[in-house]
KOLDO-283065 format. One line per field, with one value per residue (C-alpha): residue in one letter; x, y, z. Coordinates in pm, whole numbers, plus 50000, padded with zeros to 5 digits. Layout:
<sites>
aa: [A; ...]
xx: [X; ...]
yy: [Y; ...]
zz: [Z; ...]
</sites>
This chain:
<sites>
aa: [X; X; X; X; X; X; X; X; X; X; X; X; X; X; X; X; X; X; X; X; X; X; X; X; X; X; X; X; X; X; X; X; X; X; X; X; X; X; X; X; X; X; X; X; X; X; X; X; X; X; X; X; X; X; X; X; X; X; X; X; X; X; X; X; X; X; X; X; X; X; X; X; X; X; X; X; X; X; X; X; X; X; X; X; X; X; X; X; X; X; X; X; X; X; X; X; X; X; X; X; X; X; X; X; X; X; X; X; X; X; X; X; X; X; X; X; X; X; X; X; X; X; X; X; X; X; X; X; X; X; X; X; X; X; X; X; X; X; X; X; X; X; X; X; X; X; X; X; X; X; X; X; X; X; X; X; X; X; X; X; X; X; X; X; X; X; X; X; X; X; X; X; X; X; X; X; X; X; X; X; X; X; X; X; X; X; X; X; X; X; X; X; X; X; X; X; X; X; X; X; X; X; X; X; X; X; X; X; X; X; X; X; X; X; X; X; X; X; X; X; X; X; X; X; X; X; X; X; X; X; X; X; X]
xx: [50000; 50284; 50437; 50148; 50116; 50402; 50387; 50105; 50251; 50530; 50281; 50107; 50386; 50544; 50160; 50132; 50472; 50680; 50356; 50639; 50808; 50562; 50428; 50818; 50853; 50560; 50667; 50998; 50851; 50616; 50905; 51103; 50845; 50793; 51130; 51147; 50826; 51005; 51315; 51102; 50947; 51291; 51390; 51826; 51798; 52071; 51860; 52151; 52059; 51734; 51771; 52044; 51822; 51557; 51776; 51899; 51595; 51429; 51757; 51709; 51344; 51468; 51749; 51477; 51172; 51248; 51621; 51523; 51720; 51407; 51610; 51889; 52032; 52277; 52294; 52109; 51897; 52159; 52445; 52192; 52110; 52479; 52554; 52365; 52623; 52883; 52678; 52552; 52241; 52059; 52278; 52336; 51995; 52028; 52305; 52002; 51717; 51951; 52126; 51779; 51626; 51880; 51818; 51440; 51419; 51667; 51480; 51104; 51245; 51429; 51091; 50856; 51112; 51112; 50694; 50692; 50905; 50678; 50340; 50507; 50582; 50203; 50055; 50284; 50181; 49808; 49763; 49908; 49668; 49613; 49683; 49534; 49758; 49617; 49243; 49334; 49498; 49186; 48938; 49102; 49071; 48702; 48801; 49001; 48747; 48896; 48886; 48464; 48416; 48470; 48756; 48792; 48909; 49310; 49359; 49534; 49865; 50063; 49788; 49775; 50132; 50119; 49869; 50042; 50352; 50094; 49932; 50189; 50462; 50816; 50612; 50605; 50995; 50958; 50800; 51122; 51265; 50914; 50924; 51270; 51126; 50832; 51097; 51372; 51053; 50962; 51326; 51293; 51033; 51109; 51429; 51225; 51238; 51398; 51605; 51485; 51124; 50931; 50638; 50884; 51093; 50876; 50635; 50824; 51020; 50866; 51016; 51370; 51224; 51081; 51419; 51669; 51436; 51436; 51853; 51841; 51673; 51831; 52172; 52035; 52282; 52567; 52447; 52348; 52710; 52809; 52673; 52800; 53153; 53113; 52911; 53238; 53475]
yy: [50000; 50228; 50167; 50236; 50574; 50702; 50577; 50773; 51048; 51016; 51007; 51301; 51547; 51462; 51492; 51784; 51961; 51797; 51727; 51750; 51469; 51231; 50890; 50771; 50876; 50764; 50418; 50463; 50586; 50267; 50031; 50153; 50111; 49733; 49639; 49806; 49605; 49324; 49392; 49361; 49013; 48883; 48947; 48968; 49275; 49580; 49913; 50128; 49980; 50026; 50401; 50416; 50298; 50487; 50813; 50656; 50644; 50997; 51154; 51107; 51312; 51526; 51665; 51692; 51800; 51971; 52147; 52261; 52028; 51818; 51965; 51842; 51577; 51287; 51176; 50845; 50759; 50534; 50743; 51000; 50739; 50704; 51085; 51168; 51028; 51256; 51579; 51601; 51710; 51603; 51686; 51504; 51365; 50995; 50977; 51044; 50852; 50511; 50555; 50640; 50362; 50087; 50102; 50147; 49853; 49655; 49709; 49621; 49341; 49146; 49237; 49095; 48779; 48762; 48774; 48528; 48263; 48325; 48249; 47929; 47812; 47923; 47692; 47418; 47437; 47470; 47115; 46906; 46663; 46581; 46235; 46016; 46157; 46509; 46387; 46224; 46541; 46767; 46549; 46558; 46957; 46900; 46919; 47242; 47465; 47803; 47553; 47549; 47884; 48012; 48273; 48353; 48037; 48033; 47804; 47470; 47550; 47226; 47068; 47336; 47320; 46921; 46907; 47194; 46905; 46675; 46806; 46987; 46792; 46846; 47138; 47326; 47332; 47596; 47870; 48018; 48032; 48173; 48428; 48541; 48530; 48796; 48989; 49037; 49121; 49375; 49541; 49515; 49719; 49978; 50034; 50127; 50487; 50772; 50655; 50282; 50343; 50277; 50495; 50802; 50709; 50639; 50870; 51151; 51003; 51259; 51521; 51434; 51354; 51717; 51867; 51668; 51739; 52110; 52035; 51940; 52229; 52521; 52444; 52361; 52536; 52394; 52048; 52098; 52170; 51889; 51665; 51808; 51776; 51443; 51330; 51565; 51341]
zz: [50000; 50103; 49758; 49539; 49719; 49686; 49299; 49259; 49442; 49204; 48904; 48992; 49030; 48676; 48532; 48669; 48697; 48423; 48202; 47870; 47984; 47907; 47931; 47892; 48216; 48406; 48252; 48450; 48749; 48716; 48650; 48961; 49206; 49034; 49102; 49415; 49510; 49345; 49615; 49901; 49833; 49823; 49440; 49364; 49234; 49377; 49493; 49357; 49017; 49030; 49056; 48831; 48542; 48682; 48613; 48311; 48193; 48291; 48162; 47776; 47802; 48060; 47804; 47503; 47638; 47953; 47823; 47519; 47290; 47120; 46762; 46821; 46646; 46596; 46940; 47044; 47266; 47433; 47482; 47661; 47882; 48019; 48010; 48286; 48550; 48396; 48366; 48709; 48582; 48881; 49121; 49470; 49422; 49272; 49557; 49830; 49664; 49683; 50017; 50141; 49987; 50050; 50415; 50405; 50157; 50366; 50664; 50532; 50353; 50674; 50845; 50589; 50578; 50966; 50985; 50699; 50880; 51258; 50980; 50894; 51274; 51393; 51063; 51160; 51528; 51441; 51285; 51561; 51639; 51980; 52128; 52379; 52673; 52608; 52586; 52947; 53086; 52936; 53112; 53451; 53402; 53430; 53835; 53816; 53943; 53754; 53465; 53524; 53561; 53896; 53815; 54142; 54260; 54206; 53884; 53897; 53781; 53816; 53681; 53385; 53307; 53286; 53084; 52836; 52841; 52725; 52466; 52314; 52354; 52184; 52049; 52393; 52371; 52127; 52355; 52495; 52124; 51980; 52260; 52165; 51810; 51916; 52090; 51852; 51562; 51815; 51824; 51462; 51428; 51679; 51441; 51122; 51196; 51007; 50688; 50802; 50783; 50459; 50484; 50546; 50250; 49981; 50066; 50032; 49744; 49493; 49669; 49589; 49180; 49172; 49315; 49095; 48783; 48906; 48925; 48549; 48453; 48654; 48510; 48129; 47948; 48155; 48130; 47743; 47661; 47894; 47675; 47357; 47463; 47516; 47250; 47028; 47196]
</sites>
């Protein structure tokens, strides 16, 4: 949810303040919240790549349609794609967007992998089948008098506890290492703040689109003859 937010967030802003880029680059806004998405769910792909084609990408329409420089000619599509990094026509920017995103990524991705593995231990534990000894130790509950309802009696616990042993088994050997489990997914998410938190990151993730893009333009005549010198080499 936080992802498709901020991708419309992202949408929106070059609709309405970039509108002569095009739909070339809502398909690479589109693209680089896929892959990110793609990232989170466990995918081999490197964040730092991700917005490097992302820039790649935005740079060849940024130059054309934003800079002035639709007429001119000779120059393809794929050298403008590279001549970005050496222009520094969006600044600092690209720098921010992946070290900001490489830890916010990082961090939702361990956490989705952590909650992930405690839904597979709770679906193993659910379908063990109780055997005979735990129908024996439920019935002799029937005499625990917190068990039948008077709560203010003081409940059985020996009685409790043996019958947990009984029912559950080897599976009751598990509690101390599901309860560090809960513990260190709390810690976890305590951590996802700032640069580590998703929701902060993505969500303002437009921000630092609109201000490189702004970049680009400000210093259009430097980063137009940038490019000339190097497409002249």
């Amino acid at each position: 949810m936080v992802l498709r937010l901020g991708r419309n967030s992202t949408l929106t802003l070059i609709r309405e303040e970039f509108p002569g880029l095009g739909t070339g680059a809502s398909g690479a806004v589109t693209q680089l919240f896929m892959d990110m998405s793609l990232y989170i769910l466990g995918s081999d792909a490197n964040v730092n790549d991700m917005v490097s084609t992302f820039f790649s990408r935005l740079f060849p329409l940024t130059y054309r349609r934003l800079l002035g420089n639709g007429a001119v000619t000779g120059i393809s599509e794929e050298c403008l794609r590279g001549a970005w990094r050496g222009t520094s026509a969006f600044g600092s920017f690209p720098k921010m967007m992946m070290t900001r995103l490489s830890r916010s990524l990082l961090a939702t991705r361990v956490f989705l992998q952590a909650l992930n593995l405690g839904i597979e231990v709770v679906n193993t534990t659910q379908h063990l089948r109780a055997g005979r000894d735990c129908g024996r130790s439920l019935l002799k509950l029937w005499y625990c008098p917190h068990c039948q309802g008077m709560l203010e009696a003081r409940p059985c616990r020996p009685l409790c506890v043996s019958t947990m042993g009984a029912c559950l088994g080897g599976a009751a050997e598990v509690q101390p290492h599901w309860r560090a489990y809960v513990e260190e997914l709390g810690s976890l998410a305590t951590a996802m703040k700032g640069e580590q938190d998703i929701e902060s990151v993505v969500l303002r993730l437009h921000v630092i689109i609109r201000q490189a893009l702004k970049q680009a333009v400000v210093g259009k005549s430097k980063v137009s003859a940038q490019v000339s010198d190097t497409w002249s080499q």
